[in-house]
RODO-2510 file (C-alpha; in nm, 4 decimals, decimal comma):
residues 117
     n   res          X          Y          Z
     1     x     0,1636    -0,7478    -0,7109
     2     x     0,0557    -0,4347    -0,5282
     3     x     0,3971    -0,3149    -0,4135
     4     x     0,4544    -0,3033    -0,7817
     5     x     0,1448    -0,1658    -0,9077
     6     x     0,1997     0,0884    -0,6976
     7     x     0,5651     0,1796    -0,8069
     8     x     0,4499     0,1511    -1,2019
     9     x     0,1695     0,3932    -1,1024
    10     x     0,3943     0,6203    -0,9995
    11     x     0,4277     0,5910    -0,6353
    12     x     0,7382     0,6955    -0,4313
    13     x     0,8604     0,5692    -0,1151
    14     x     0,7430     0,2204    -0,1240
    15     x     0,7672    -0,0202     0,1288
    16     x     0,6294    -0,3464     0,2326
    17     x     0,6357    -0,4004     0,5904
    18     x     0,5176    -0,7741     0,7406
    19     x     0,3003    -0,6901     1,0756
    20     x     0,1658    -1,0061     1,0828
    21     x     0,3749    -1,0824     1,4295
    22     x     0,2830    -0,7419     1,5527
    23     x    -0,1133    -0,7230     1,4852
    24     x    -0,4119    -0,9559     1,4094
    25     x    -0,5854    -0,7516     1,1140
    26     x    -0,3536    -0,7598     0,8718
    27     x    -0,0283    -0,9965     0,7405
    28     x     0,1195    -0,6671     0,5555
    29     x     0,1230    -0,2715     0,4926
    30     x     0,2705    -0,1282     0,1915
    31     x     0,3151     0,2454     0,1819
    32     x     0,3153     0,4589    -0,1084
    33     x     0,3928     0,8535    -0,1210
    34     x     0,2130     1,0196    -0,3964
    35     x     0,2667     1,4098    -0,4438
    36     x    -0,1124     1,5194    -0,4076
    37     x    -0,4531     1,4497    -0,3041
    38     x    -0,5524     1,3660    -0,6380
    39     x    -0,2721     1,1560    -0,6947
    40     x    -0,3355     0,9542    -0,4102
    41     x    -0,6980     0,8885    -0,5340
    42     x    -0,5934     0,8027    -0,8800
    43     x    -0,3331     0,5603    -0,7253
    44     x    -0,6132     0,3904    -0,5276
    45     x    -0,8414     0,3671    -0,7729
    46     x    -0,5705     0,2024    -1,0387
    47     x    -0,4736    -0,0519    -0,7633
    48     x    -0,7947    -0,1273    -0,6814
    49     x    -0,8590    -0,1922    -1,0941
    50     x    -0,4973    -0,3674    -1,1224
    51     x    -0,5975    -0,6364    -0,8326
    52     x    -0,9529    -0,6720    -0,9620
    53     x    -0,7720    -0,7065    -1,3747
    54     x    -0,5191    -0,9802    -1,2084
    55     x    -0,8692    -1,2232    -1,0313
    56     x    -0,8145    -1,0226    -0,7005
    57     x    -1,0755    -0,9306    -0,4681
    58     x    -1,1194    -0,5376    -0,5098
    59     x    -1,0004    -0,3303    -0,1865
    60     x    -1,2211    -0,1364     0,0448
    61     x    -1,1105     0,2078     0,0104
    62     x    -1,0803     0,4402     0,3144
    63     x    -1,0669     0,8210     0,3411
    64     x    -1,2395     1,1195     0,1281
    65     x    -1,1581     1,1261    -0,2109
    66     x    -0,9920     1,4782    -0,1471
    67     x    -0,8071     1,2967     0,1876
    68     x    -0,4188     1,2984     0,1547
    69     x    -0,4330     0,9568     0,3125
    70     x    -0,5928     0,6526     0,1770
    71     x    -0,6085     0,3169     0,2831
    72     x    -0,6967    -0,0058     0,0835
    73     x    -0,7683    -0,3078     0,2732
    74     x    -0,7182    -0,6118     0,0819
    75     x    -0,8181    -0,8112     0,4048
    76     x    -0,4690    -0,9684     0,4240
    77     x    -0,3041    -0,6642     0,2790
    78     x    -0,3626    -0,2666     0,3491
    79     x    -0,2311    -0,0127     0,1407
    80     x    -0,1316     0,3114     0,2657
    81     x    -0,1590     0,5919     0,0252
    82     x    -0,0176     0,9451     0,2158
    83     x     0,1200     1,2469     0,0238
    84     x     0,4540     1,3622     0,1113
    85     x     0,3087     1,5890     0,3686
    86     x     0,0607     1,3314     0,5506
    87     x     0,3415     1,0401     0,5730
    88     x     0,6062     1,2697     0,7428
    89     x     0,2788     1,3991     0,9693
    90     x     0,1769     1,0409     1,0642
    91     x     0,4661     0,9023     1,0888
    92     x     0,3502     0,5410     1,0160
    93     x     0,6956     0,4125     0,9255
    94     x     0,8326     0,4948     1,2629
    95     x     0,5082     0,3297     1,4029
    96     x     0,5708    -0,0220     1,3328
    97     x     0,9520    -0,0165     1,3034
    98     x     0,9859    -0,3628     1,4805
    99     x     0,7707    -0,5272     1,1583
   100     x     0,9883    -0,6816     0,8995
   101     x     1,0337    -0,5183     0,6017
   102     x     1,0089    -0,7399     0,2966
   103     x     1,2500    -0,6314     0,0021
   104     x     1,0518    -0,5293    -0,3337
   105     x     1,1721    -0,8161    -0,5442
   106     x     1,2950    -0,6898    -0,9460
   107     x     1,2556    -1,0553    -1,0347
   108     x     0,9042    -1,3366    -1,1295
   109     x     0,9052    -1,4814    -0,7724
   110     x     0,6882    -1,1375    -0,6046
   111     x     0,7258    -1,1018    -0,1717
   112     x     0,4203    -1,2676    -0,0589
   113     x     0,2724    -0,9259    -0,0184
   114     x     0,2878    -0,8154    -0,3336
   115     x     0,0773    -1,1438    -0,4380
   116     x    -0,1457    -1,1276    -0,1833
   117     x    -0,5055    -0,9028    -0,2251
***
């Protein structure tokens, strides 16, 4: 459900990554590039109100409202929200390039971390 909140808000660059193998906070990441600070705070806030909408336990939102990186943690999810500019700077998706990356599904059955929050 988040991987695809995200993309109907208007996120770019999505991807769903399974790190559950590699680290012990988190099953999943899902990254989202927005164009703009502001962006990426609207974007977290609208997740955060699409999880809580769909019975989901609301995220704890990371970074300054003006930061071009946000993160959500959804306990067993965390969402990445990076402008263009902050996800080529960070370079989180060479980071964890030996995590899985689970396929955004276009049908009903959602990847486990778009159902999980």
């Amino acid at each position: 459900m988040l991987a695809h909140e995200a993309v109907e808000f208007r996120g770019d660059q999505v991807r769903v990554l399974q790190v559950s193998d590699l680290l012990f906070i988190t099953d999943y990441f899902v990254l989202v590039t927005t164009h703009s600070a502001r962006q990426t705070r609207g974007l977290a806030e609208s997740l955060n109100a699409a999880a809580k909408a769909k019975g989901l336990s609301k995220g704890r939102i990371e970074g300054q409202s003006s930061s071009p990186w946000l993160l959500i943690d959804f306990e067993s999810v965390v969402v990445h929200i990076l402008t263009e500019e902050a996800r080529e700077f960070y370079a989180l998706d060479t980071l964890w390039l030996e995590a899985e990356e689970v396929p955004l599904s276009t049908s009903e059955q959602e990847p486990p971390a778009a159902q999980a929050g």
